[in-house]
TIVO-2410 file (N, C-alpha, C; in nm, 3 decimals):
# residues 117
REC num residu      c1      c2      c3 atome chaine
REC   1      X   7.259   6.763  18.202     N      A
REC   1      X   7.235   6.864  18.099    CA      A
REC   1      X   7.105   6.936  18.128     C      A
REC   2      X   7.122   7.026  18.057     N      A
REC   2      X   7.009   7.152  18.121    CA      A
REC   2      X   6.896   7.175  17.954     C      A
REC   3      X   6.808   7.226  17.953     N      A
REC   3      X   6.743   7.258  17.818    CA      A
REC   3      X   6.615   7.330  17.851     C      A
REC   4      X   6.639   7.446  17.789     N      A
REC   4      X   6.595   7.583  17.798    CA      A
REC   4      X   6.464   7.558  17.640     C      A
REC   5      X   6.334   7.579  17.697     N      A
REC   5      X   6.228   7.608  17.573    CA      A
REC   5      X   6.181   7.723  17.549     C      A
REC   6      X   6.217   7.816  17.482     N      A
REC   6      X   6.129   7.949  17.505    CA      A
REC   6      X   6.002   7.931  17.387     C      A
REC   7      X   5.883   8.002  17.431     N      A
REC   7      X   5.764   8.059  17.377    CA      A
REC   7      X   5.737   8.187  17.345     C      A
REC   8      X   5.667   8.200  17.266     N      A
REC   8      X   5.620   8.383  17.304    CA      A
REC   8      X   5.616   8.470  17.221     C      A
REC   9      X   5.711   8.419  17.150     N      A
REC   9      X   5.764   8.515  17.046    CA      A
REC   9      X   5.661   8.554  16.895     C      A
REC  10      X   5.680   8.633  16.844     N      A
REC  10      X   5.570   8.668  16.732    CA      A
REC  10      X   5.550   8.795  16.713     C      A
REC  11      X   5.508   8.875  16.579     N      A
REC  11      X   5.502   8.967  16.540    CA      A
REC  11      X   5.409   9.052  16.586     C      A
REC  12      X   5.432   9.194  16.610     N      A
REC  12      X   5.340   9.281  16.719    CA      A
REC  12      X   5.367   9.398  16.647     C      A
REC  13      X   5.282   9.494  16.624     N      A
REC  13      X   5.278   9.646  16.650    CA      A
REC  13      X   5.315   9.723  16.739     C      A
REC  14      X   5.443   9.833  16.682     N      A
REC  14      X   5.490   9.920  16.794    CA      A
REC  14      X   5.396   9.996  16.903     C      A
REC  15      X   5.436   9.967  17.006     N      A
REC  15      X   5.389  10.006  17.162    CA      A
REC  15      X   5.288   9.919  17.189     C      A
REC  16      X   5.276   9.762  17.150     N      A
REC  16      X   5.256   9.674  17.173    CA      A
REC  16      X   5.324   9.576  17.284     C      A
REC  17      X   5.246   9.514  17.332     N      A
REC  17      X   5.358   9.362  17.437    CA      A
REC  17      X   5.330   9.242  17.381     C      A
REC  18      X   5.395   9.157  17.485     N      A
REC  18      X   5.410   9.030  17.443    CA      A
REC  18      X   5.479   8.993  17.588     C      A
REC  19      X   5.449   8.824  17.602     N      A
REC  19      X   5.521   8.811  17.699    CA      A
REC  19      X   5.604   8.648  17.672     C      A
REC  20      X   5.706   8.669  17.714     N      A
REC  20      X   5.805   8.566  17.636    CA      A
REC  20      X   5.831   8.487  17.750     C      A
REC  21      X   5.764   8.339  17.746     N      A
REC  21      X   5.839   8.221  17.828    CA      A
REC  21      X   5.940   8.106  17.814     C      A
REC  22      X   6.007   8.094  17.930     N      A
REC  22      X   6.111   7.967  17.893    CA      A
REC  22      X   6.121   7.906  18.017     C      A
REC  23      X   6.139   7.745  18.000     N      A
REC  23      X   6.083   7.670  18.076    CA      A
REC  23      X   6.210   7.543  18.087     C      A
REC  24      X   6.254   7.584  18.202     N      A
REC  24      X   6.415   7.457  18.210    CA      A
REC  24      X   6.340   7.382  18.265     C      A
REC  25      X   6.438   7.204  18.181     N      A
REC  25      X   6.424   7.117  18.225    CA      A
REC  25      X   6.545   7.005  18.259     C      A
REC  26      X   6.584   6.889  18.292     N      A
REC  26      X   6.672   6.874  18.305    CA      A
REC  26      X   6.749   6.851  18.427     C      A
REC  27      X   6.931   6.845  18.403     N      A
REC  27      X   6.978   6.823  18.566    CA      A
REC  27      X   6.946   7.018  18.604     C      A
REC  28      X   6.821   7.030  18.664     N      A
REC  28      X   6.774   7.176  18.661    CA      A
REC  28      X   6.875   7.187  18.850     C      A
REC  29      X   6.906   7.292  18.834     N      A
REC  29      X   6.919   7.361  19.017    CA      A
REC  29      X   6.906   7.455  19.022     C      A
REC  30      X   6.739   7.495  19.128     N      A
REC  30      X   6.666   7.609  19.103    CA      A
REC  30      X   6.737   7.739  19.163     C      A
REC  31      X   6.833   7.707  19.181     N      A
REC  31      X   6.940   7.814  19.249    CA      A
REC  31      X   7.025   7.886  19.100     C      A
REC  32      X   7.025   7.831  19.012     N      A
REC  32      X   7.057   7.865  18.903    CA      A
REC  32      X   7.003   8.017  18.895     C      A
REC  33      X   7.089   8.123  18.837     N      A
REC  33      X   7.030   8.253  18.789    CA      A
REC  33      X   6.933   8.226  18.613     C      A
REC  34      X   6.881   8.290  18.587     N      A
REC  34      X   6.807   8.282  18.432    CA      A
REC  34      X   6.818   8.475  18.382     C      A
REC  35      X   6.789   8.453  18.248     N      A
REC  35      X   6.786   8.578  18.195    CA      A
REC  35      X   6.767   8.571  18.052     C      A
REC  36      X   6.720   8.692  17.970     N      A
REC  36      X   6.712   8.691  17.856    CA      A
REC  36      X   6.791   8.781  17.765     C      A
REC  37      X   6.848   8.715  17.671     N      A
REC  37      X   6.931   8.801  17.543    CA      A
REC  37      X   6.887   8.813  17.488     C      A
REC  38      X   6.912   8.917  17.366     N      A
REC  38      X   6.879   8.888  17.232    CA      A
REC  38      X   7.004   8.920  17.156     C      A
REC  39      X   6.983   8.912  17.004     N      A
REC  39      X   7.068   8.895  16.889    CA      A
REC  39      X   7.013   8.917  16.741     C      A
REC  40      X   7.061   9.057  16.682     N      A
REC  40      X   7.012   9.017  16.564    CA      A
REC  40      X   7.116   8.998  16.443     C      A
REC  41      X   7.097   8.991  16.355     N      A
REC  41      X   7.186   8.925  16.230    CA      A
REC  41      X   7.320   9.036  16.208     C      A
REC  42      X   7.425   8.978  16.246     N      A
REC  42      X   7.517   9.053  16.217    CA      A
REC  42      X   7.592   9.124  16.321     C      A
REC  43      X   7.510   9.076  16.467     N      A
REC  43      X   7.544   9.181  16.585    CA      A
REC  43      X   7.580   9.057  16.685     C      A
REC  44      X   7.631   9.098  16.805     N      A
REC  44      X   7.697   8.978  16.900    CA      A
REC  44      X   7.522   8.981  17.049     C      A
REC  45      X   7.485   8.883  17.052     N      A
REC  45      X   7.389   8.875  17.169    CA      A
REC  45      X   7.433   8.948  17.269     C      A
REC  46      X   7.315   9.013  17.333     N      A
REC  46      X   7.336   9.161  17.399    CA      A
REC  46      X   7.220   9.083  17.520     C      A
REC  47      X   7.274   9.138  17.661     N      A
REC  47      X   7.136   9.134  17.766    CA      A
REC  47      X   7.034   9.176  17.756     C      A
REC  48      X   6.947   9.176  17.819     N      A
REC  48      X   6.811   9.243  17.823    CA      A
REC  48      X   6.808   9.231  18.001     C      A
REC  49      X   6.805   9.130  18.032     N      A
REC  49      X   6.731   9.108  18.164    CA      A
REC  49      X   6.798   8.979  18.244     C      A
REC  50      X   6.844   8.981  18.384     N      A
REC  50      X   6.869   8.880  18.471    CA      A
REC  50      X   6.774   8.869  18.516     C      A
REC  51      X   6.767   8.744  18.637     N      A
REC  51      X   6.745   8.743  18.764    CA      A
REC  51      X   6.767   8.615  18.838     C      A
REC  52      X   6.820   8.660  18.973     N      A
REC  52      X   6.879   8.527  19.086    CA      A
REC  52      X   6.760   8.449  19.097     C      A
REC  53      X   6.799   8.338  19.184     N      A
REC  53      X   6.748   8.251  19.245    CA      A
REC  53      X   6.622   8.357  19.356     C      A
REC  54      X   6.688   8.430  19.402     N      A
REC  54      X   6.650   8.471  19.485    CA      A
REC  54      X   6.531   8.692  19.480     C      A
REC  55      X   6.524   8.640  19.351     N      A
REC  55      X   6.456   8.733  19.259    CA      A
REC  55      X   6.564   8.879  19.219     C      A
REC  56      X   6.632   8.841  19.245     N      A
REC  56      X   6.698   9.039  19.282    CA      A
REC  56      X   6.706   9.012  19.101     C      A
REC  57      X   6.770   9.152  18.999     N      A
REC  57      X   6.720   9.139  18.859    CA      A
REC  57      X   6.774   9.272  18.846     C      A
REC  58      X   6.816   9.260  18.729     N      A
REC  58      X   6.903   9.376  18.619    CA      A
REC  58      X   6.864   9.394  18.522     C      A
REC  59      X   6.880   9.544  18.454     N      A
REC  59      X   6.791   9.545  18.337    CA      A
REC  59      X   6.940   9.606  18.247     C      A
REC  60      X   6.938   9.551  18.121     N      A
REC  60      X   7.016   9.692  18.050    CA      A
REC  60      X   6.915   9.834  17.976     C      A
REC  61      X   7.013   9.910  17.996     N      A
REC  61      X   6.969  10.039  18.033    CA      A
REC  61      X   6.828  10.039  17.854     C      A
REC  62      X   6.863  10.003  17.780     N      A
REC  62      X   6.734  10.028  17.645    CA      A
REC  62      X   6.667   9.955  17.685     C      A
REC  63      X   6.586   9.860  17.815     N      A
REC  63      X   6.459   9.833  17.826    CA      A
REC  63      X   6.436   9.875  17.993     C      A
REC  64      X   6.500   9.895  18.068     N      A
REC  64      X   6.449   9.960  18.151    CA      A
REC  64      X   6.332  10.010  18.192     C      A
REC  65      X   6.235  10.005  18.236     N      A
REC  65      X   6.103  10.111  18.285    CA      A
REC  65      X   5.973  10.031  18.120     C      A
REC  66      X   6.048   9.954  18.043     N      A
REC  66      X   5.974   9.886  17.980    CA      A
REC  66      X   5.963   9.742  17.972     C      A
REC  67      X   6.050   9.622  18.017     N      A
REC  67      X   6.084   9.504  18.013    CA      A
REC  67      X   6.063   9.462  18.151     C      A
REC  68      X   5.992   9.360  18.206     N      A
REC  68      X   6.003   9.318  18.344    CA      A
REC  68      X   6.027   9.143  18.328     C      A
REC  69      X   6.111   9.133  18.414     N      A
REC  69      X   6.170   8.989  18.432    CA      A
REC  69      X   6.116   8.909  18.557     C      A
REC  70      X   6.068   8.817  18.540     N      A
REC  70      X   6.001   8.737  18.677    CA      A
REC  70      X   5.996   8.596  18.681     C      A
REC  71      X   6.034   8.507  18.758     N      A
REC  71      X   6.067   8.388  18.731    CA      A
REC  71      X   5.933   8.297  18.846     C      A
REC  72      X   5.924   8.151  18.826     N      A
REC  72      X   5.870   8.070  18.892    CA      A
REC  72      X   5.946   7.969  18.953     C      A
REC  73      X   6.023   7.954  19.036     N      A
REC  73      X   6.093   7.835  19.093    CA      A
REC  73      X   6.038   7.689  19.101     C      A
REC  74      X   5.925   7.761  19.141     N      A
REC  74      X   5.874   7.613  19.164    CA      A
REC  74      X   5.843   7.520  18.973     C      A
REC  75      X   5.826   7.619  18.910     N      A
REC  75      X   5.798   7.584  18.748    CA      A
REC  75      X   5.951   7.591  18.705     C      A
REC  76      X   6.023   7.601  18.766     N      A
REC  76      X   6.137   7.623  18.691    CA      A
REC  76      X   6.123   7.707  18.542     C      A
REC  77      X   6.087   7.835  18.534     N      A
REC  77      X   5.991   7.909  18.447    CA      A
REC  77      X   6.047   8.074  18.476     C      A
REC  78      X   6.063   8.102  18.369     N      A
REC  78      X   6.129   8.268  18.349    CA      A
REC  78      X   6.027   8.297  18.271     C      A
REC  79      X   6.018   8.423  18.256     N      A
REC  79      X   5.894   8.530  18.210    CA      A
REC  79      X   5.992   8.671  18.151     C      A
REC  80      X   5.966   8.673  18.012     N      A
REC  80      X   6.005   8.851  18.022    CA      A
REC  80      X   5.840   8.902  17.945     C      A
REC  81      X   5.804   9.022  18.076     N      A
REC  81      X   5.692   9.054  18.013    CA      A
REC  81      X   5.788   9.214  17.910     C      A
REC  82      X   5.748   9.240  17.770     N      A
REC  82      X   5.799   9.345  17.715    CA      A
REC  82      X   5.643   9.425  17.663     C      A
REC  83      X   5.669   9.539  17.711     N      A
REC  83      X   5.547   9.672  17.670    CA      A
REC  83      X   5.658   9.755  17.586     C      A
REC  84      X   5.537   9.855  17.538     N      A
REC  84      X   5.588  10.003  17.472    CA      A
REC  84      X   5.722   9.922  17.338     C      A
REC  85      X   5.669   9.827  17.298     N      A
REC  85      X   5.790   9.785  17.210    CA      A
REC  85      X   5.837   9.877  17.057     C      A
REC  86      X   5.930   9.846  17.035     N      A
REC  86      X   5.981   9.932  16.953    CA      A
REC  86      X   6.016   9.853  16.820     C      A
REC  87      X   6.036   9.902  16.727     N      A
REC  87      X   6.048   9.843  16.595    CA      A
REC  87      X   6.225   9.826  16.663     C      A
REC  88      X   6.301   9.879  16.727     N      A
REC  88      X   6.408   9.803  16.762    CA      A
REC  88      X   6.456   9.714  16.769     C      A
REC  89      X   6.333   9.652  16.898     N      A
REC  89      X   6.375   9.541  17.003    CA      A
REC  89      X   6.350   9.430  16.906     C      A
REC  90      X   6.284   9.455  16.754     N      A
REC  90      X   6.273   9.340  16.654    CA      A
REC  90      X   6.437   9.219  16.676     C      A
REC  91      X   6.471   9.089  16.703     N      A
REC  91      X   6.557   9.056  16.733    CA      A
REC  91      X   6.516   8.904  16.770     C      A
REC  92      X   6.612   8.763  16.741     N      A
REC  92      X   6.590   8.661  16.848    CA      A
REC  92      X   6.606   8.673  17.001     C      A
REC  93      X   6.492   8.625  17.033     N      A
REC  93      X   6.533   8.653  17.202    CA      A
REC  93      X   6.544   8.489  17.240     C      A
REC  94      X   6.696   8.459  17.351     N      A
REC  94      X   6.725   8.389  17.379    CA      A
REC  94      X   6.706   8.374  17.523     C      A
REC  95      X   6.664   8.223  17.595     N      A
REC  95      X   6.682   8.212  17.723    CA      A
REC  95      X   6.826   8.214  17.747     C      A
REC  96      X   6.866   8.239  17.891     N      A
REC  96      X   7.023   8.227  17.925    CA      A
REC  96      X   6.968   8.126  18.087     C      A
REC  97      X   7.059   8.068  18.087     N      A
REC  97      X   7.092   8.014  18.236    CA      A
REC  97      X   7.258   7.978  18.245     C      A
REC  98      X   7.288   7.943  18.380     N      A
REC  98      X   7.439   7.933  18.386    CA      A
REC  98      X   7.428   7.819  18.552     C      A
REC  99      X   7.525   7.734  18.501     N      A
REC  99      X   7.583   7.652  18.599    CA      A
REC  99      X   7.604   7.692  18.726     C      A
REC 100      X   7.530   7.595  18.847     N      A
REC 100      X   7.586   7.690  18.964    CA      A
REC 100      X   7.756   7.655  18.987     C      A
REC 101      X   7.809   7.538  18.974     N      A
REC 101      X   7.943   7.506  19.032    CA      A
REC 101      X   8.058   7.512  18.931     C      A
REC 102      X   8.025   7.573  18.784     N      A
REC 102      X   8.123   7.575  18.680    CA      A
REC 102      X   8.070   7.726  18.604     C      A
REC 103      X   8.189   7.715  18.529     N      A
REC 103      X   8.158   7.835  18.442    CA      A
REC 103      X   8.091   7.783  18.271     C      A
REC 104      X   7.962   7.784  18.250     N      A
REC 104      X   7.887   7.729  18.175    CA      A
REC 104      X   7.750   7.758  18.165     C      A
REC 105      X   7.732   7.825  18.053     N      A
REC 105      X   7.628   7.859  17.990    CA      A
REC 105      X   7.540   7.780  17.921     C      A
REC 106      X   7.409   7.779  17.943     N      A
REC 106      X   7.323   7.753  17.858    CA      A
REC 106      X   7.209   7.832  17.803     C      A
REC 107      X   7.147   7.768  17.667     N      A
REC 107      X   7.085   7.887  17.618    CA      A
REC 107      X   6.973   7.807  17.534     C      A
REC 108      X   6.864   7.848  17.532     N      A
REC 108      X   6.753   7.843  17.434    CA      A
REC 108      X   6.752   7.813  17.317     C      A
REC 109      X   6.677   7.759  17.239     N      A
REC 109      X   6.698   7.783  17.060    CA      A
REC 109      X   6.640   7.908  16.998     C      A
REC 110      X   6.566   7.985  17.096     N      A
REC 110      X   6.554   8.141  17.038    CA      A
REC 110      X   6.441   8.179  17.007     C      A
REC 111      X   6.358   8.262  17.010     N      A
REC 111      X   6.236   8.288  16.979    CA      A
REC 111      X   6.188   8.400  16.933     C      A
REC 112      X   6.157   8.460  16.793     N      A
REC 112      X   6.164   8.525  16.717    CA      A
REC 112      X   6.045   8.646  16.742     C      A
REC 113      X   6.097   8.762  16.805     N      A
REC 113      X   6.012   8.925  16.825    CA      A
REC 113      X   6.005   8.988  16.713     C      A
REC 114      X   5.927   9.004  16.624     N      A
REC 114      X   5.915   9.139  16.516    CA      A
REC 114      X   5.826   9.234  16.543     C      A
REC 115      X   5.891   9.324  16.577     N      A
REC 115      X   5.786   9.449  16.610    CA      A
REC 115      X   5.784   9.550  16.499     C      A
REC 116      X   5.628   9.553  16.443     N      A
REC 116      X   5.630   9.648  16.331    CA      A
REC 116      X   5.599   9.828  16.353     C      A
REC 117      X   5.610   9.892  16.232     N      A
REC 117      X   5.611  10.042  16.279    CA      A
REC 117      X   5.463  10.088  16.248     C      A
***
């Protein structure tokens, strides 16, 4: 079993950052991809950000040129740094990871962004 801790999270002023960590532990295999969702009340968890084993990384298109994703292998450790935030991106943000040899998700207990106006 795998178990995802995220940090980070907390209330900020628009065009403010923050930088959100999560830290696998566990039957971990650093070949595993990581990434971050979010979700807010009433809506289905949406991407924000991948990235491989091997750093390559996807953004969805509303954080783009503002959200950067960067991981530590050796920490077994994901990073989303978020700037220019928006009373939007207010939302739980979840770690994601996924099984390398099955189809299986795991996920964070969530860590709460409020960005005020």
């Amino acid at each position: 079993q795998v178990q995802l801790v995220e940090s980070g999270g907390c209330l900020v002023q628009a065009g403010g950052s923050l930088r959100l960590v999560c830290t696998a532990s566990g039957s971990i295999d650093s070949r595993m991809p990581m990434g971050w969702y979010h979700q807010v009340p009433g809506k289905q968890r949406e991407v924000d950000a991948t990235i491989t084993y091997g750093g390559s990384t996807n953004y969805a298109d509303s954080v783009k040129g503002r959200f950067t994703i960067s991981r530590d292998n050796a920490k077994n450790t994901v990073y989303l740094q978020m700037n220019s935030l928006k009373p939007e991106d207010t939302a739980v943000y979840y770690c994601w990871s996924r099984a390398i040899y099955r189809s299986y998700d795991y996920w964070g207990q969530g860590t709460q962004v409020t960005v005020s106006s």
